[in-house]
C-alpha positions in Angstrom: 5.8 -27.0 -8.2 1.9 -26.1 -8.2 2.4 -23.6 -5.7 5.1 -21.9 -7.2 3.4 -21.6 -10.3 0.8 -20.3 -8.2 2.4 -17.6 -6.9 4.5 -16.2 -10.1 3.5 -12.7 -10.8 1.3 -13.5 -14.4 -1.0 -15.7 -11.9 -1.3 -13.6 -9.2 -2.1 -10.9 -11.2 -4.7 -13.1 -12.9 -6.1 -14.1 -9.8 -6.3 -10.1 -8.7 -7.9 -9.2 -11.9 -10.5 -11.7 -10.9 -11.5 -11.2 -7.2 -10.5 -7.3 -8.3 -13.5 -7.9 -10.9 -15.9 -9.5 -8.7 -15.4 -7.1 -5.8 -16.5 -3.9 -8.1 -19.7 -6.4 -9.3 -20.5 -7.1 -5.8 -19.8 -3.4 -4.3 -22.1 -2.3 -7.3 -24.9 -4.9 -7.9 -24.8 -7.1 -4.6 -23.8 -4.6 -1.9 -26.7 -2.4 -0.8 -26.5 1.9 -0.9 -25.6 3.4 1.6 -28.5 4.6 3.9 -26.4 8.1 5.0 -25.5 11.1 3.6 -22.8 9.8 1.6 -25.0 7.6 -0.5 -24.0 6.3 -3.9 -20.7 8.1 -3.2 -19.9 5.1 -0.1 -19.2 2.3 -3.1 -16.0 3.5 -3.8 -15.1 2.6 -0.2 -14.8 -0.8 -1.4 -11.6 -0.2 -3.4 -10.3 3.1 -1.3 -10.1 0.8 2.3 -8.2 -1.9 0.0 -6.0 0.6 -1.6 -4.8 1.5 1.7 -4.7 -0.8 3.7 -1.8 -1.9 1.1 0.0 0.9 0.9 0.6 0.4 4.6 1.1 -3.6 4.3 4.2 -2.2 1.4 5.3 -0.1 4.3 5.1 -3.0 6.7 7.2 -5.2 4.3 9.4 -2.3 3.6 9.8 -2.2 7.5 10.9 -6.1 7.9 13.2 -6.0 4.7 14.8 -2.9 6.6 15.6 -5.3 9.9 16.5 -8.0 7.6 19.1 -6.3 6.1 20.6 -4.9 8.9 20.7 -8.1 10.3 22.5 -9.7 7.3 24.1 -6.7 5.0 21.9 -8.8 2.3 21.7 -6.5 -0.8 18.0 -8.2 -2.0 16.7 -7.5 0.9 17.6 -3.7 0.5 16.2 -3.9 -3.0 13.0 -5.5 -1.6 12.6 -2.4 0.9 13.0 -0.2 -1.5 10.5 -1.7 -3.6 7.8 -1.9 -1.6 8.1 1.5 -0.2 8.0 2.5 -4.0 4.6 0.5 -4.4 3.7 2.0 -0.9 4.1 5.6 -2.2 1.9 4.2 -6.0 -0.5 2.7 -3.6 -0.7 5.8 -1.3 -1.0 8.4 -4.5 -4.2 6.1 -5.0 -5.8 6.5 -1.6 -5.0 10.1 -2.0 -7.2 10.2 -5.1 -9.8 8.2 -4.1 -10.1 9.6 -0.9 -10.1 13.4 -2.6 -13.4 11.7 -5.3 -14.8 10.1 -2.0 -14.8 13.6 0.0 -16.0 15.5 -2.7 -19.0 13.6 -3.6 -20.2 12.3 0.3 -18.7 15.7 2.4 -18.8 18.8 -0.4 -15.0 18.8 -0.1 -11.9 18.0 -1.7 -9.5 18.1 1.5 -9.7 18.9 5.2 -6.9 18.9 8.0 -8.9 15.5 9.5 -7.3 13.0 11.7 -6.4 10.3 9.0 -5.7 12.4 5.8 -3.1 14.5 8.0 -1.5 11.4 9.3 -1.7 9.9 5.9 -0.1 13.2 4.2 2.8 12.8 6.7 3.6 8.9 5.7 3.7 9.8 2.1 6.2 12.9 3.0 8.4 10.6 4.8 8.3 7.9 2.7 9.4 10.4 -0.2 11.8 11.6 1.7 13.5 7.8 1.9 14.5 8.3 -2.0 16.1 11.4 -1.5 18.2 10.0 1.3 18.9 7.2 -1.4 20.0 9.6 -3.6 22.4 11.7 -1.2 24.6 8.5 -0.8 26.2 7.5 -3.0 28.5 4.1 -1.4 26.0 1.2 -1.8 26.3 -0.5 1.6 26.4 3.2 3.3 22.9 3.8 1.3 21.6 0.8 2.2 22.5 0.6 5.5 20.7 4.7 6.1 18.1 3.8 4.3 17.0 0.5 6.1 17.5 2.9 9.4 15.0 5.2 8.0 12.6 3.1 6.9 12.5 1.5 10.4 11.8 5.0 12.4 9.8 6.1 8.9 7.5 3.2 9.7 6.7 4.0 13.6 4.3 7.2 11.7 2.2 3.8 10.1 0.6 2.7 13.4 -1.2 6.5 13.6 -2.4 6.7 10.8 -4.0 2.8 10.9 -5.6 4.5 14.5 -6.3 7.9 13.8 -9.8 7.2 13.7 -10.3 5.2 16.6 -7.6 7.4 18.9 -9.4 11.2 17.4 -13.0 10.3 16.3 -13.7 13.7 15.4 -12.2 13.4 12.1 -14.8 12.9 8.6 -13.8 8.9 8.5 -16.1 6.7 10.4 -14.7 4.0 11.8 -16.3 0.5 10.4 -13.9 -2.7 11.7 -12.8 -3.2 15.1 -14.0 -1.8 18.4 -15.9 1.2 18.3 -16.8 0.3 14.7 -20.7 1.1 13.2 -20.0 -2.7 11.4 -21.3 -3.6 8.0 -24.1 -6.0 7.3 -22.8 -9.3 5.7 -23.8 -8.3 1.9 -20.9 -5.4 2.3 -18.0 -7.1 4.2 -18.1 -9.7 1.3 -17.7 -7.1 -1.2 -15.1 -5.4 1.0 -13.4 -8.4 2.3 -13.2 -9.9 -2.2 -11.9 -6.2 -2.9 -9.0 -6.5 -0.2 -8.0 -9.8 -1.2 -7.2 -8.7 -4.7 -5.8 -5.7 -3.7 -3.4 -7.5 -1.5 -2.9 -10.3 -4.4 -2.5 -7.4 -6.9 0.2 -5.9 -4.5 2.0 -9.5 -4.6 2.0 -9.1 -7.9 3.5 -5.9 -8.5 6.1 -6.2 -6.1 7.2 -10.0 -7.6 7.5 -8.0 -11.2 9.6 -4.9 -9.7 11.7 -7.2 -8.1 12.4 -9.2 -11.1 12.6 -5.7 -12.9 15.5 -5.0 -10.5 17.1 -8.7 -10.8 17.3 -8.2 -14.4 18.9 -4.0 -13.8 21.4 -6.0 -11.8 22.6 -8.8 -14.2 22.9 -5.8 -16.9 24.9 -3.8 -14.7 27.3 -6.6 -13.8 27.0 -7.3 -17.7 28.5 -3.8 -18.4 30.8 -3.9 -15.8 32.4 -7.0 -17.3 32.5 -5.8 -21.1 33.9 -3.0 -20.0 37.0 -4.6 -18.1 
């Protein structure tokens, strides 16, 4: 019963408000500056990372719903792909802006044809194009069932954009996790690692609301459907 409560969307919003709070404290007033070019400019890497490395965790979920559904002609789970690639595309709009700021202020530019912003471009381009498959069908299971298909080959463009950075190094984005990574003392993966919780928590959140948003679009429909007969 605790854990349930736990995990309703007013508390995990709550609880991403919190760790979303203390992240930007510690980014700004725990977390050194940068000692490169970029400067001041690097803080906002500690929400930009977060940002999107969700968008591609909603593209992830997006991707299981997809095999879920095909495996069990389960309407939620069709509702729960489409959800999260509609979070996905929020989430990505947000690493788009950031990422635009971020260039701006640490390179002198507002876009460049670099590794992980022209892989990143391309995910958003195919995940838009998912809603207007969705809205070229127009029999429900027929939708569904094209739309779980391309969401499943839509999500094969994820992994390159994850490793642009570490397959072409040439690009602007350094790359800081993982093998091959410049690392970050222990002051800045705290603030990073706070930020990414929330982010994630905040994505739980938003994606526990939409789906109860759709729940209740589908009661009222049935609703209709029966006043009408």
């Amino acid at each position: 019963m605790i854990l349930k409560r736990l995990l309703t969307a007013p508390a995990l919003f709550a609880a991403a408000g919190a760790l979303l709070a203390a992240g930007l404290l510690l980014a700004f007033l725990y977390a050194p500056t940068d000692s490169s070019s970029m400067g001041f400019s690097q803080k906002i890497f500690y929400y930009h990372a977060p940002i999107a490395e969700c968008a591609l965790l909603a593209f992830a979920i997006a991707f299981v719903a997809a095999i879920l559904y095909l495996r069990s002609d389960d309407p939620r789970y069709d509702v729960l792909g489409m959800v999260a690639i509609r979070l996905g595309l929020l989430f990505s709009l947000l690493v788009m802006a950031t990422g635009m700021i971020w260039g701006r202020a640490a390179w002198g530019v507002w876009w460049t044809w670099e590794p992980r912003l022209t892989t990143f471009f391309v995910v958003c381009l195919l995940y838009t194009a998912y809603f207007v498959l969705r809205q070229t069908v127009e029999e429900e299971s027929r939708r569904a069932t094209f739309a779980a298909l391309f969401a499943i080959v839509a999500f094969i463009s994820v992994p390159f954009t994850f490793f642009a950075t570490r397959l072409m190094p040439s690009g602007l984005h350094p790359v800081v996790i993982g093998p091959g990574g410049g690392g970050m003392p222990g002051s800045d993966l705290l603030a990073f690692f706070v930020s990414m919780i929330g982010m994630t928590l905040l994505l739980l959140a938003m994606l526990r609301q939409e789906l109860a948003v759709e729940h209740l679009k589908e009661e009222l429909h049935h609703l209709k459907n029966r006043i009408g007969a």
